[in-house]
C-alpha positions as CSV (number, residue, x, y, z in Angstrom):
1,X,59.9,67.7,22.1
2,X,58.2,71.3,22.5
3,X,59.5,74.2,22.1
4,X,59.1,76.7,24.6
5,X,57.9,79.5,22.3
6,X,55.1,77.4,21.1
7,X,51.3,77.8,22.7
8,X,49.2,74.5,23.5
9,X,46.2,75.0,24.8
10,X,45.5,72.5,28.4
11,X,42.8,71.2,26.4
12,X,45.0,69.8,23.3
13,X,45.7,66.1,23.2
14,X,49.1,65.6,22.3
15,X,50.7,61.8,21.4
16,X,54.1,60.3,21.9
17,X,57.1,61.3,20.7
18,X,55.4,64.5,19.0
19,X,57.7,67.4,18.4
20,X,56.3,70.8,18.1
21,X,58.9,73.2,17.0
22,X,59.3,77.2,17.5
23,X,55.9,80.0,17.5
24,X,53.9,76.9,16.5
25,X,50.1,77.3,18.0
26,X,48.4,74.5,19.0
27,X,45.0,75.3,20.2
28,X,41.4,73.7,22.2
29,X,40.2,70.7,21.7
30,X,43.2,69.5,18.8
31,X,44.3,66.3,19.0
32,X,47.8,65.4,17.1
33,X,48.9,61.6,17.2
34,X,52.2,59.8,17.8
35,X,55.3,61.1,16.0
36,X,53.8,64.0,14.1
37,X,56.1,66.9,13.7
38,X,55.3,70.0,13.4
39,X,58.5,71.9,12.2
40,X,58.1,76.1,12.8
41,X,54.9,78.4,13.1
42,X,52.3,76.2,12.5
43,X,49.1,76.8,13.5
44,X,46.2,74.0,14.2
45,X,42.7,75.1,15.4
46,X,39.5,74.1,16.3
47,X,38.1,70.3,16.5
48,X,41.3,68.9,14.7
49,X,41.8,65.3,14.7
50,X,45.4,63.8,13.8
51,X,46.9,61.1,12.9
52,X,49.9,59.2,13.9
53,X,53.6,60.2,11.8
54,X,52.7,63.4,9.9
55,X,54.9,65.9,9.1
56,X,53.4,69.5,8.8
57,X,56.5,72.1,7.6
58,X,56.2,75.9,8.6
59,X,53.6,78.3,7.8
60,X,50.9,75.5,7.5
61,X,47.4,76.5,8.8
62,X,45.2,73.3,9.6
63,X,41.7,73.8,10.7
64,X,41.3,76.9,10.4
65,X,37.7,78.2,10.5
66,X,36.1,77.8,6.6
67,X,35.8,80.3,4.1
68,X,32.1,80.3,4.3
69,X,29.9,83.1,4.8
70,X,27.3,80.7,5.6
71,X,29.6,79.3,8.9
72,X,28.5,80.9,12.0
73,X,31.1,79.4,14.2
74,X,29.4,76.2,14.5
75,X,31.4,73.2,16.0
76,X,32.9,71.3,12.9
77,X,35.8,69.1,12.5
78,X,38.9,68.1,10.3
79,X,40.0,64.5,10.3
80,X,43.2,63.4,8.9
81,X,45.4,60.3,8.3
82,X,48.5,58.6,9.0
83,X,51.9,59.7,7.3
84,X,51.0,62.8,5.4
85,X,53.4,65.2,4.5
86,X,52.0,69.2,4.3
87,X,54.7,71.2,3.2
88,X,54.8,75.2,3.8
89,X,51.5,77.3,3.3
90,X,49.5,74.5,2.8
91,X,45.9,75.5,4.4
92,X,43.1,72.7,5.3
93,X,40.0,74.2,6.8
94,X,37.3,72.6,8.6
95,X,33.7,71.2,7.5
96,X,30.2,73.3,7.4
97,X,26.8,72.4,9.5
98,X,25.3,72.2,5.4
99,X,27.2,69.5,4.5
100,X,28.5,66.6,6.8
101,X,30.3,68.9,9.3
102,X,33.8,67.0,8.4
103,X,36.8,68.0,6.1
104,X,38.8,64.6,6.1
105,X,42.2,63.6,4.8
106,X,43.0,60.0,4.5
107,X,46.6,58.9,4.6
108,X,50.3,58.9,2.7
109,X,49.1,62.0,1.2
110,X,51.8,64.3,0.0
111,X,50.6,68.3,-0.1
112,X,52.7,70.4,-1.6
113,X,53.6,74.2,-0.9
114,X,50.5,76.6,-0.7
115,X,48.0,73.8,-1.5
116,X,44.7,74.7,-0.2
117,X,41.6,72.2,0.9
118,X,38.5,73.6,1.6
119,X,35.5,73.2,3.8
120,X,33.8,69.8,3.7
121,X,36.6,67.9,1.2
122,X,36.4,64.3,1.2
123,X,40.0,63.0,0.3
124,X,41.3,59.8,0.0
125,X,45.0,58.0,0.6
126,X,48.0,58.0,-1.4
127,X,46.6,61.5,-2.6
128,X,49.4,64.1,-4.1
129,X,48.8,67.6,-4.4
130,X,51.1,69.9,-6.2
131,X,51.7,73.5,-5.5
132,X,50.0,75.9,-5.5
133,X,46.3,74.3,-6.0
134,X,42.8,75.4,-4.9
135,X,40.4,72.3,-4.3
136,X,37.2,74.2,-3.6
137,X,34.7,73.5,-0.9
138,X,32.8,69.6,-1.0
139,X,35.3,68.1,-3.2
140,X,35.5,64.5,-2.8
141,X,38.8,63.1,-4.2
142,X,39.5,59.4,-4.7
143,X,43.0,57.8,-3.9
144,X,45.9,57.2,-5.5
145,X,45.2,60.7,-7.5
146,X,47.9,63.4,-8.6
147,X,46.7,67.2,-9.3
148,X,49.1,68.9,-11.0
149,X,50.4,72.4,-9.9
150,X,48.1,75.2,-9.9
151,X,45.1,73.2,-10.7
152,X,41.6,74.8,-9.7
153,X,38.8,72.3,-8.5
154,X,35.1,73.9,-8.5
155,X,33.0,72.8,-5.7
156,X,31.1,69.7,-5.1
157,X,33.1,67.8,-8.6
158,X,34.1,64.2,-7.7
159,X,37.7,63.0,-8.9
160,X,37.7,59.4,-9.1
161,X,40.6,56.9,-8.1
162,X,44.2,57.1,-10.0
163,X,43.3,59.9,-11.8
164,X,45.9,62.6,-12.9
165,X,45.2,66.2,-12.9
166,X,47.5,68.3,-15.9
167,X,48.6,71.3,-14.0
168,X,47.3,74.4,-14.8
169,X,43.5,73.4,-15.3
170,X,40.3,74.1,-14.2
171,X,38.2,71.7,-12.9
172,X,34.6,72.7,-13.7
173,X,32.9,68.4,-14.0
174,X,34.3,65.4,-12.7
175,X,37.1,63.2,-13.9
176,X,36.2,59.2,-14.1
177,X,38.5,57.3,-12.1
178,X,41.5,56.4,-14.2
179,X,41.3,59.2,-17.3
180,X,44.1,61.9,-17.6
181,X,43.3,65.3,-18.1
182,X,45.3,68.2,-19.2
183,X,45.4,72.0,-20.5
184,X,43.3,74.9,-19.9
185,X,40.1,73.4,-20.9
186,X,41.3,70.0,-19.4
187,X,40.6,67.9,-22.5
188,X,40.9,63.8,-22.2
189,X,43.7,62.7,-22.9
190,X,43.7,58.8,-22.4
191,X,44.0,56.8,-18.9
192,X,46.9,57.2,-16.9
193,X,48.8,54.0,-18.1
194,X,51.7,55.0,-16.4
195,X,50.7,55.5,-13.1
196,X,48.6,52.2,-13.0
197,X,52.0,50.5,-14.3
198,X,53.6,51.7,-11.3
199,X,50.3,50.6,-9.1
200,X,51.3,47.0,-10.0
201,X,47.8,46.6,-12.3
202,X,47.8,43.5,-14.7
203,X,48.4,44.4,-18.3
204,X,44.6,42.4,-18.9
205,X,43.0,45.4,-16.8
206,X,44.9,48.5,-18.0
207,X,43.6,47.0,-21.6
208,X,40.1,46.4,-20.4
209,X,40.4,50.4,-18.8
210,X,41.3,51.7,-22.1
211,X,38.4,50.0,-23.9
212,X,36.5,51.1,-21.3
213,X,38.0,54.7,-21.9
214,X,37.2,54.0,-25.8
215,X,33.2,53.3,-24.7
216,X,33.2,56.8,-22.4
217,X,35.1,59.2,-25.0
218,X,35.5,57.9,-28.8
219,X,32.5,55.7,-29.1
220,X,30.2,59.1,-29.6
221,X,28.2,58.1,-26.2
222,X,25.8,59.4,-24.0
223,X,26.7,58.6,-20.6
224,X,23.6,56.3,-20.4
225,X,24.9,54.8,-23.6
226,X,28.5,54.5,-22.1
227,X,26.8,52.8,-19.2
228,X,25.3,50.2,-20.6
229,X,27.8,49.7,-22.7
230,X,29.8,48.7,-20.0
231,X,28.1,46.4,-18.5
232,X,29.4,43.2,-20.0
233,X,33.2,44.0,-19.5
234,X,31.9,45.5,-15.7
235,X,31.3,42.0,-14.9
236,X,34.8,40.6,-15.0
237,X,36.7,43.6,-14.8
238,X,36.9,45.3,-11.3
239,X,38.3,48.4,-12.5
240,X,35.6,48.8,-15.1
241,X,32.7,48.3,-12.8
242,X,33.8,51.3,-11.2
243,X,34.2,53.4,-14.1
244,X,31.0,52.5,-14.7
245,X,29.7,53.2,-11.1
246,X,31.3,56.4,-11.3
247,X,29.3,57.8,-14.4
248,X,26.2,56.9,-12.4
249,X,26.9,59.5,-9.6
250,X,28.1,62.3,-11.9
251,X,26.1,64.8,-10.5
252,X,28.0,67.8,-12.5
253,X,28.7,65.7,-15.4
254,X,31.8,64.7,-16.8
255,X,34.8,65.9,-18.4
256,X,34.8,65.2,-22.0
């Protein structure tokens, strides 16, 4: 169902069973898959591609041109899942010509109200996003991770799988895959047991994690240390291995 107040451009690609509700814009070259709803005054732009089943609530702005004084209106895309949810203000904008060219969403993602993901963002599935965060421009962000609400992510840091975000920080280094941070300064706090629980992981990993968490953050490591230090346990432990893989592409560091 469309509604007649909304705008589609000719050139928009629109799937089965989509409903597009009232002052909703929907513009060149977009392409929204089957049974995606968009609910009131949403607006999607430029080379947009869509999944099938999302559900983008009012006042969301999806590929939107980047907030880049570098961009000179060069042809770049957004790609996104299956079966996210984007809830109201939640902004995505499109990649730059100096990185890949893409912003890309996996899917299940949840996005909560006034979220923003900038230009060039790499995220992954089963991603939630509270309210009210800022994930800057060429943040990559591995799935199953939950940012808190009002978290701030500096460009180009790397989040890595089931990680969990305190709300209220600010991200200036990356996060391992599995560690929880929280507070201003975003100090360690442990793994994220919990969530990993839920996850359905074996109580033989979640112990080899937290050793591994022990090697990164108690032992008194350097990363190369904690590296090689993990190299025994990486070989019969999936989880560890890519802990450890993860402190080898640190390119800003880590959180510690």
């Amino acid at each position: 169902m469309i509604h007649p107040t909304a705008v589609i451009s000719d050139s928009a690609t629109i799937g089965e069973n989509v409903t597009i509700g009232p002052f909703c814009v929907v513009d060149d070259n977009v392409t929204i898959g089957d049974g995606c709803i968009l609910k009131s005054h949403v607006v999607v732009r430029g080379k947009t591609r869509i999944g099938k089943n999302n559900k983008f609530f009012q006042f969301s702005s999806i590929g939107e041109d980047c907030q880049d004084k570098k961009y000179a209106g060069e042809p770049t895309e957004l790609i996104i899942g299956d079966n996210n949810e984007f809830r109201e203000g939640v902004t995505v904008h499109r990649g730059t010509v100096q990185d890949e060219g893409i912003t890309k969403i996996g899917s299940r993602g949840l996005f909560m109200v006034n979220a923003h993901i900038a230009h060039d963002c790499v995220l992954g599935d089963d991603i939630i996003v509270a309210n009210n965060c800022a994930i800057a421009g060429h943040v990559h962000i591995d799935d199953f991770v939950i940012v808190g609400g009002a978290v701030g992510i500096h460009q180009f840091c790397k989040i890595g799988a089931h990680a969990f975000l305190g709300a209220g920080g600010i991200i200036l280094r990356d996060v391992p895959p599995f560690v929880m941070v929280s507070g201003h300064k975003n100090i360690p706090q442990g793994i994220n047991s919990e969530g990993l629980k839920r996850r359905g992981f074996e109580k033989d990993e979640v112990l080899a994690i937290k050793r591994a968490y022990k090697v990164i953050y108690r032992a008194g490591n350097t990363i190369e240390e904690a590296i090689e230090a993990l190299e025994s346990p990486a070989k019969d432990h999936e989880s560890v291995a890519r802990m450890a893989d993860f402190l080898r592409h640190a390119e800003r560091g880590i959180i510690r």
